[in-house]
C-alpha positions as a printed NumPy array, in Angstrom:
array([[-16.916,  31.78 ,  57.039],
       [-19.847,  32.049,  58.814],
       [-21.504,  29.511,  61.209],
       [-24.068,  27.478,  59.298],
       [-22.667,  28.477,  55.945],
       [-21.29 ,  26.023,  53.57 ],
       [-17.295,  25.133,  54.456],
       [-14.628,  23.508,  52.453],
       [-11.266,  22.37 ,  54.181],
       [ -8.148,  20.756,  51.884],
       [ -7.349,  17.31 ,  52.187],
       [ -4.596,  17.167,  50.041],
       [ -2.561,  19.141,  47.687],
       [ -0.363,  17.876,  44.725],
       [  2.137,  20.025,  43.007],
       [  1.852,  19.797,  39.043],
       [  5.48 ,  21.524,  38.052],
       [  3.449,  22.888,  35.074],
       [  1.084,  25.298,  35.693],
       [ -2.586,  23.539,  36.15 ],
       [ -5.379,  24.759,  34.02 ],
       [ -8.4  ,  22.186,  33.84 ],
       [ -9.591,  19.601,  35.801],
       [-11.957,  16.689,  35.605],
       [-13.854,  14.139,  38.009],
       [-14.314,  10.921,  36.139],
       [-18.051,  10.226,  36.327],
       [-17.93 ,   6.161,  35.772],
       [-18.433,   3.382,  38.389],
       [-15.791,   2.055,  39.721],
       [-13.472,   4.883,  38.839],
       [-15.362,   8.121,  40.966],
       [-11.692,   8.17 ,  43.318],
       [-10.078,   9.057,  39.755],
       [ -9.933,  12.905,  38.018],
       [ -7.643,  14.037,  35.063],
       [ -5.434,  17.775,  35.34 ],
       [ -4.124,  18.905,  32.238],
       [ -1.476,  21.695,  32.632],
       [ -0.332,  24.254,  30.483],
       [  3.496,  25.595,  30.053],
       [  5.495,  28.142,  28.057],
       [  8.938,  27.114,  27.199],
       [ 10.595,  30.467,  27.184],
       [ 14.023,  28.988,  26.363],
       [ 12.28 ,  28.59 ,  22.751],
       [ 12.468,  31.503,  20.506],
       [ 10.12 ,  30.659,  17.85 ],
       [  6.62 ,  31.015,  19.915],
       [  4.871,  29.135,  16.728],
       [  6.824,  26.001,  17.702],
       [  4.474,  23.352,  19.065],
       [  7.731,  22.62 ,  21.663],
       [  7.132,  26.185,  22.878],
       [  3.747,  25.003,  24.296],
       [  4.467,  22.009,  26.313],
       [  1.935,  20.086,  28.996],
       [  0.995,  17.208,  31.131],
       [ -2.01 ,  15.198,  31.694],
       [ -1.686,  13.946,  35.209],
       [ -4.046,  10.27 ,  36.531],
       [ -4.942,  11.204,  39.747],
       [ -6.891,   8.441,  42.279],
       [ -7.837,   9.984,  46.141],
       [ -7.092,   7.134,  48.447],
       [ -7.639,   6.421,  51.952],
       [ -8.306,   9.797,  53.943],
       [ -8.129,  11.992,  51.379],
       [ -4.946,  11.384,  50.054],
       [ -3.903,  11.449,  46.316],
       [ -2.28 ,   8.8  ,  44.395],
       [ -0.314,   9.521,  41.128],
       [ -1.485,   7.096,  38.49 ],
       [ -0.059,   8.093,  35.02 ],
       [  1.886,  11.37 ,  33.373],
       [  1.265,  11.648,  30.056],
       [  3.631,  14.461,  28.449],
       [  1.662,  15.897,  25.664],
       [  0.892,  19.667,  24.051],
       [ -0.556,  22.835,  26.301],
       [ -3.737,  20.594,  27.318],
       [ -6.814,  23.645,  27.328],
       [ -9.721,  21.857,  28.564],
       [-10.549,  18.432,  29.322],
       [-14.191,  16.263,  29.667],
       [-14.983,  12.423,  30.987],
       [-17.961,  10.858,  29.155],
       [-18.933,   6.799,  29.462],
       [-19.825,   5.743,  25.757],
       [-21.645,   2.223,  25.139],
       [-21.923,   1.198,  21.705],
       [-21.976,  -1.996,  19.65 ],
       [-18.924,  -2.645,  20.609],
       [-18.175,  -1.883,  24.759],
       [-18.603,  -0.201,  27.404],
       [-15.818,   2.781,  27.164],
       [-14.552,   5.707,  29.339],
       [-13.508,   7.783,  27.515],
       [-11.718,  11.558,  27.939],
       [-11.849,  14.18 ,  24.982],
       [ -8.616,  16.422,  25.15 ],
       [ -8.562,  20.068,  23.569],
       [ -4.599,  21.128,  22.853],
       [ -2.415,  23.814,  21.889],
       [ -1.599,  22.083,  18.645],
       [ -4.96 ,  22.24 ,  17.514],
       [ -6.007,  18.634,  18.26 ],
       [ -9.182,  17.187,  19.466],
       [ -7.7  ,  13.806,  21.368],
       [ -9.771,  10.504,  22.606],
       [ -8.486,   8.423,  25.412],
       [ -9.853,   5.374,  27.213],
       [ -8.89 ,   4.64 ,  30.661],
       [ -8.189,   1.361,  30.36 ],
       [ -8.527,  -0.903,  33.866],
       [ -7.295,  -3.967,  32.819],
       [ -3.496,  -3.872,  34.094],
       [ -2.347,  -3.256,  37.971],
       [ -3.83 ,   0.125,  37.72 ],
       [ -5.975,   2.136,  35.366],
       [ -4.354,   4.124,  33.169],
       [ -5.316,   6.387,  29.82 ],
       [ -4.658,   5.039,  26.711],
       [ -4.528,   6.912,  23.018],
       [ -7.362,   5.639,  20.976],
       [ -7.209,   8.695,  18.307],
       [ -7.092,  12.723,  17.543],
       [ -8.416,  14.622,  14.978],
       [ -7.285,  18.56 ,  13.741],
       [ -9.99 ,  20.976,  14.425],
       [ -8.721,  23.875,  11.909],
       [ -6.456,  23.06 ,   8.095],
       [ -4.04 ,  26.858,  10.051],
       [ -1.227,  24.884,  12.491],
       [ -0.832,  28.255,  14.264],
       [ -4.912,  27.787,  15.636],
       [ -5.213,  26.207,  19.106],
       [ -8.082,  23.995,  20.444],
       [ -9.461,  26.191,  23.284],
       [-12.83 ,  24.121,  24.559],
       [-15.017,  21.148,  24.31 ],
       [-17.71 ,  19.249,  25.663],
       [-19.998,  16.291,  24.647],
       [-23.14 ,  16.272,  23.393],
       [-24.625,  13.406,  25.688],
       [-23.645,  15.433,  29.252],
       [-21.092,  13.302,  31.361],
       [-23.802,  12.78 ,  34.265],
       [-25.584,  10.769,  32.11 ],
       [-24.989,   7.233,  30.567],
       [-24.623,   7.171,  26.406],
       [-27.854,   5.602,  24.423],
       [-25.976,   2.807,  22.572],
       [-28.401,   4.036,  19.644],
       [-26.952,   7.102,  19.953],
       [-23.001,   8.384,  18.419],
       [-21.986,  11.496,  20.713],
       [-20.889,  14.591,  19.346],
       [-18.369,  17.053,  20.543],
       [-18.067,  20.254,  19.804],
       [-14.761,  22.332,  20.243],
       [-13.979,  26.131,  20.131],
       [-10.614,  27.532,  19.014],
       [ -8.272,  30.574,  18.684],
       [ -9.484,  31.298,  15.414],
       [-13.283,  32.158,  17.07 ],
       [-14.341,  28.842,  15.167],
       [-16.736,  25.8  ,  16.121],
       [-15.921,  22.367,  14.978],
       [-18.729,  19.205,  15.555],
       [-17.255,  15.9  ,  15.423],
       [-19.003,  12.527,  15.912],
       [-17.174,   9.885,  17.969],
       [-18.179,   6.413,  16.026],
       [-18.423,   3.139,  17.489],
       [-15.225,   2.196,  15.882],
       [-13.28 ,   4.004,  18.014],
       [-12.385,   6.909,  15.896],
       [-13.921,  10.51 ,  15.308],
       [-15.751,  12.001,  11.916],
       [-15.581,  15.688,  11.501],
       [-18.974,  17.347,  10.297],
       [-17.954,  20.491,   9.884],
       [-16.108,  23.767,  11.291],
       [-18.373,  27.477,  11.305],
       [-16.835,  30.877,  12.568],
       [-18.464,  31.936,  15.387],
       [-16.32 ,  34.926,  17.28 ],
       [-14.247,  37.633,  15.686],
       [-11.658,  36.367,  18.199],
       [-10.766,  33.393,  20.539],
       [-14.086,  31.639,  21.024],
       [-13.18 ,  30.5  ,  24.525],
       [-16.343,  28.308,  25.493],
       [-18.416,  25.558,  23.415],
       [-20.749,  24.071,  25.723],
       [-24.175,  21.526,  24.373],
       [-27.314,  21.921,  25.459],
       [-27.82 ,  18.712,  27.244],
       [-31.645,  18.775,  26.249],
       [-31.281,  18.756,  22.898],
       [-28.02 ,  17.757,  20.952],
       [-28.912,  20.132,  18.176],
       [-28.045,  22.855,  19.932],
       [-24.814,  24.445,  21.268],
       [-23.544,  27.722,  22.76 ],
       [-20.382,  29.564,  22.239],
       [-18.482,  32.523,  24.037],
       [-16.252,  34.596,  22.846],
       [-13.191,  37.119,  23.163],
       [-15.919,  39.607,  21.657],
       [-18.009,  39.812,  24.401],
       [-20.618,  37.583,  22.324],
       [-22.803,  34.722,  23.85 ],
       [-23.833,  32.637,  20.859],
       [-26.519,  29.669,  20.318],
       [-25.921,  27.803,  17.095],
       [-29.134,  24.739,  15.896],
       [-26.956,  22.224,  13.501],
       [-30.21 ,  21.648,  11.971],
       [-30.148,  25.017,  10.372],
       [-27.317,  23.851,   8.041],
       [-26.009,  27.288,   8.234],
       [-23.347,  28.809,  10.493],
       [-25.948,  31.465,  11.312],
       [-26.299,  32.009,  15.633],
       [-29.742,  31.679,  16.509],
       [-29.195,  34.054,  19.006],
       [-26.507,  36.529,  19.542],
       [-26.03 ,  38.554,  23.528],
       [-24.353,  40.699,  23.978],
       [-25.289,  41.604,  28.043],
       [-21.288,  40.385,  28.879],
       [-19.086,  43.062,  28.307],
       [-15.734,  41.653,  28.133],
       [-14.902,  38.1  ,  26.596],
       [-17.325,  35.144,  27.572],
       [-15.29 ,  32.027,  29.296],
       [-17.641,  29.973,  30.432],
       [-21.336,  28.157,  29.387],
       [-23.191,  25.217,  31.701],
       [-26.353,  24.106,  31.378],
       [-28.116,  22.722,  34.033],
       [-29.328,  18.998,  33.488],
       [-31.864,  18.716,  36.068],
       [-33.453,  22.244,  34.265],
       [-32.582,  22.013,  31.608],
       [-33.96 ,  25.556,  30.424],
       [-31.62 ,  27.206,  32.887],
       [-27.738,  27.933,  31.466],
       [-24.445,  29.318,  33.631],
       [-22.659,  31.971,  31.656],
       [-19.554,  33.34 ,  33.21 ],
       [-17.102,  36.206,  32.046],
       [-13.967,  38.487,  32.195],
       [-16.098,  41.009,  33.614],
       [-16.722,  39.161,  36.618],
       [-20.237,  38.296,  36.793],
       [-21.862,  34.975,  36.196],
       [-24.945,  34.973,  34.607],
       [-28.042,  33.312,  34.561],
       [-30.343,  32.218,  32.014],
       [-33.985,  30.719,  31.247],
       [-33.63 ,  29.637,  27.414],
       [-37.178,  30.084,  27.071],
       [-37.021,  33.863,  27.481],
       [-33.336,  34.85 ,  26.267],
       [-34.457,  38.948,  27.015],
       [-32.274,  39.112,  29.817],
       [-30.635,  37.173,  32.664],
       [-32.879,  35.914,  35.316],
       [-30.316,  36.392,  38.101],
       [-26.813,  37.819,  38.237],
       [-24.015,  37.609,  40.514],
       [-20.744,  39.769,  41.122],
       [-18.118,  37.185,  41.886],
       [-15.137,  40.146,  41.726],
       [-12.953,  37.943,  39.973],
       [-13.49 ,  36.889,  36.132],
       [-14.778,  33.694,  35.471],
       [-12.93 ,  31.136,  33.835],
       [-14.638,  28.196,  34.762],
       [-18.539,  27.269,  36.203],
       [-20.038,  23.704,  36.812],
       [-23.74 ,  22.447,  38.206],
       [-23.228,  19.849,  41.466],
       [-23.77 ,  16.686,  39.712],
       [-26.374,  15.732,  42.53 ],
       [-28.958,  18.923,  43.578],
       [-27.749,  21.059,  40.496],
       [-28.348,  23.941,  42.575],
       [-24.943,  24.922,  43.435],
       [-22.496,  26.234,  40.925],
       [-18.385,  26.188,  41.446],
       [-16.585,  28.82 ,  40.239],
       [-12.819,  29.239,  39.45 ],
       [-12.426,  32.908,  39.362],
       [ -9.306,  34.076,  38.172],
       [ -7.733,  36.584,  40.575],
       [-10.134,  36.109,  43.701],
       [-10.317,  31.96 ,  44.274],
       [-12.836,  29.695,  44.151],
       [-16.506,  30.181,  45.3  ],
       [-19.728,  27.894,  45.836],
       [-22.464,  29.672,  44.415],
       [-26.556,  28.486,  45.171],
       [-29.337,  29.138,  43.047],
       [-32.12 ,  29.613,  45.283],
       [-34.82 ,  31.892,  43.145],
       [-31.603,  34.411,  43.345],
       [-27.959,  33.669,  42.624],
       [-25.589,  34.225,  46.397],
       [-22.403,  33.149,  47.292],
       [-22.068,  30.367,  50.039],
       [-18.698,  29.892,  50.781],
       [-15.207,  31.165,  49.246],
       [-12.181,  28.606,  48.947],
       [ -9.291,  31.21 ,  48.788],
       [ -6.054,  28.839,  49.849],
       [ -4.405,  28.956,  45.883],
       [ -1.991,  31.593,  45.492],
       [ -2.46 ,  32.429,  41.825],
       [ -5.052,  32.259,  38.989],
       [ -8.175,  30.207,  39.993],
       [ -8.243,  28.047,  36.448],
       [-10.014,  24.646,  36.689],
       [-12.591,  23.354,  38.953],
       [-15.149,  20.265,  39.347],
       [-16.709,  18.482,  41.698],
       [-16.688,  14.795,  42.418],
       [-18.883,  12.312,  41.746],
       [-18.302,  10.485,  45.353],
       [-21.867,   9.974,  47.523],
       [-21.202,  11.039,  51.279],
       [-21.099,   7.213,  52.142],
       [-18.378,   6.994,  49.333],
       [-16.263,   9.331,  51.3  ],
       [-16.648,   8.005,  54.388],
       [-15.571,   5.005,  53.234],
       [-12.796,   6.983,  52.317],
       [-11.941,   7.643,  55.772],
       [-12.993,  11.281,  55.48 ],
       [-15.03 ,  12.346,  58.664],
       [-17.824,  15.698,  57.942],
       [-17.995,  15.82 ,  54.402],
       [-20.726,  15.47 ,  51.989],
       [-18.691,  15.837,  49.097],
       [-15.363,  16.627,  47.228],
       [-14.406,  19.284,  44.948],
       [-10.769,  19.986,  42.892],
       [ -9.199,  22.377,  42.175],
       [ -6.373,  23.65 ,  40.127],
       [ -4.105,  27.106,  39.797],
       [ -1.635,  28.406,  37.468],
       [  1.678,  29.839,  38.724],
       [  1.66 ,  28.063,  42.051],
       [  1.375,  24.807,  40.143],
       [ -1.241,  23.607,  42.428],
       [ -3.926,  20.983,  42.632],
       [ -5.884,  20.966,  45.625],
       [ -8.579,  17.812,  47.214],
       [-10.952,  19.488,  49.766],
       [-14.312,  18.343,  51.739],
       [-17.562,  20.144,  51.261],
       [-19.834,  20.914,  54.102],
       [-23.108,  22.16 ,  53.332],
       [-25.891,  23.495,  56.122],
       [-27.911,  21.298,  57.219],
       [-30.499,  19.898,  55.041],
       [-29.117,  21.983,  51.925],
       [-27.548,  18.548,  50.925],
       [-30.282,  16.584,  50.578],
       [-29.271,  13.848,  47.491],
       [-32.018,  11.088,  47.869],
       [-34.699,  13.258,  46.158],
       [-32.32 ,  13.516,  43.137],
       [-31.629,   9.923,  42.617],
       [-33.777,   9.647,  39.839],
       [-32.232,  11.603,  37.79 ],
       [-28.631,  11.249,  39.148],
       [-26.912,   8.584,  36.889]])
């Protein structure tokens, strides 16, 4: 790169033996050292490929310790894991962290990372099926109350996850501890890869699809109806954010390799696009400016895209050696990592690869006075 663009080095690499598809920064005081990586493996030595067995994965507790280094926490041996999200609840009850599981088994899955022993650790609270057909997988979720933010205890969350069957289930996580399912619509004519909320309104969702299709459902329609349907992607859509600072803008990313972007106000056309020559599997807002986007895409690495009136790439992380999969960003202030012991960084990113097995820790430089947190505060929780 450049002079004076943005860099990213690696800190620290960890090798997942399964092949690593998601990955997640836990958002919650104390616990901003700790992320989650689900993996994803097929056991080949199984004939029958409907067998749950044949989809196998691992849920690895990850903590980044002094200098960058990572410290295994917890393996939990589970189904394929497909997609992963953190979200503190407070209800009637406590003060939870909690983190929502999507598998190949077709479960929606609640754990709490409990701190009360040596060392945190997630702990099974419940799961619910998302489809009555064993043979449909859970592909995506996300909460309705976004993870940067803290729950209303007035308010139960939602989640909503997508499946193999191009479906949409809502569920409501209850101060009980256990999850209510509202309902399940059909969305795609094939895998609906994406369900992401819109984080300014909990009525409201968005769904992409192996069609091509970027849907936006209102649950106060009662009907299964889109209220919108684009169709400006033209292969399948992987990927939905919206932005929580504005929140009329939404991410879209896609097989066809460019990432869109969106004013919900005016859903005519994109407002900017963006060629990342590689498709799109995953795209997330910086949990501090929410003007840079990361991007796990596919076949050509990571990249650090800024919205600045017009979408550009600012720097290109390219040391994976197979599919770019999962991807977040950490929820670690610069003075957090330097007390970390880690010198020129403003903050850290993950990320995670397929074949290569690979989860990667690196340090994020941006120009100067592109990083510029204080004037966020307020609305950084």
């Amino acid at each position: 790169m450049a002079d004076g663009e943005v860099r990213v080095r690696t800190l620290a690499t960890f090798n997942t033996e399964y092949p690593a598809d998601t990955i997640e920064w836990c958002p919650v005081e104390p616990f901003r050292n700790i992320l989650a990586c689900g993996t994803y493996k097929l056991d080949k030595s199984i004939q029958d490929t409907s067998s749950r067995a044949y989809k196998q994965g691992r849920i690895y507790l990850l903590r980044v310790i002094d200098g960058g280094k990572l410290e295994l926490l917890q393996t939990l041996h589970t189904a394929a894991v497909l997609d992963m999200r953190w979200l503190q609840v407070v209800d009637s009850i406590e003060s939870r962290t909690l983190l929502a599981v999507a598998d190949s088994a077709g479960y929606l899955i609640i754990y709490q990372l409990n701190s009360e022993g040596s060392q945190p650790e997630l702990k099974f609270i419940t799961k619910s099926k998302v489809s009555d057909n064993e043979n449909v997988m859970a592909l995506s979720l996300d909460w309705s109350t976004e993870k940067y933010s803290t729950s209303n205890p007035l308010f139960s969350p939602h989640i909503i996850v997508s499946d193999t069957a191009g479906q949409v289930s809502h569920f409501t996580w209850r101060d009980t501890g256990d999850l209510m399912k509202n309902f399940t619509w059909p969305a795609h004519e094939f895998q609906a890869w994406i369900a992401a909320y819109d984080y300014d309104c909990s009525n409201l969702f968005y769904t992409g699809g192996d069609d091509s299709k970027f849907l936006g459902f209102d649950t106060r329609t009662k009907l299964s109806t889109p209220t919108f349907c684009k169709k400006d992607h033209t292969a399948g859509v992987t990927s939905i954010h919206n932005n929580v600072n504005k929140p009329f803008l939404l991410a879209t990313g896609s097989y066809d390799h460019i990432m869109r972007l969106w004013d919900k106000r005016y859903f005519m056309q994109p407002i900017s696009t963006v060629n990342l020559k590689g498709g799109i599997w995953r795209l997330k807002w910086d949990p501090f400016t929410r003007q840079y986007l990361l991007a796990a895409c596919m076949y050509n690495g990571f990249k650090i895209v800024l919205n600045d009136m017009l979408l550009s790439v600012v720097a290109e992380y390219n040391e994976h050696q197979s599919i770019a999969y999962g991807c977040d960003w950490s929820f670690l202030k610069q003075q957090d990592v330097l007390n970390l012991n880690i010198p020129d960084g403003e903050t850290l990113i993950s990320t995670c690869s397929y074949e290569d097995c690979s989860l990667k820790i690196s340090v994020v430089n941006f120009w100067p006075g592109k990083w510029d947190i204080e004037q966020y505060d307020s609305t950084y929780r």
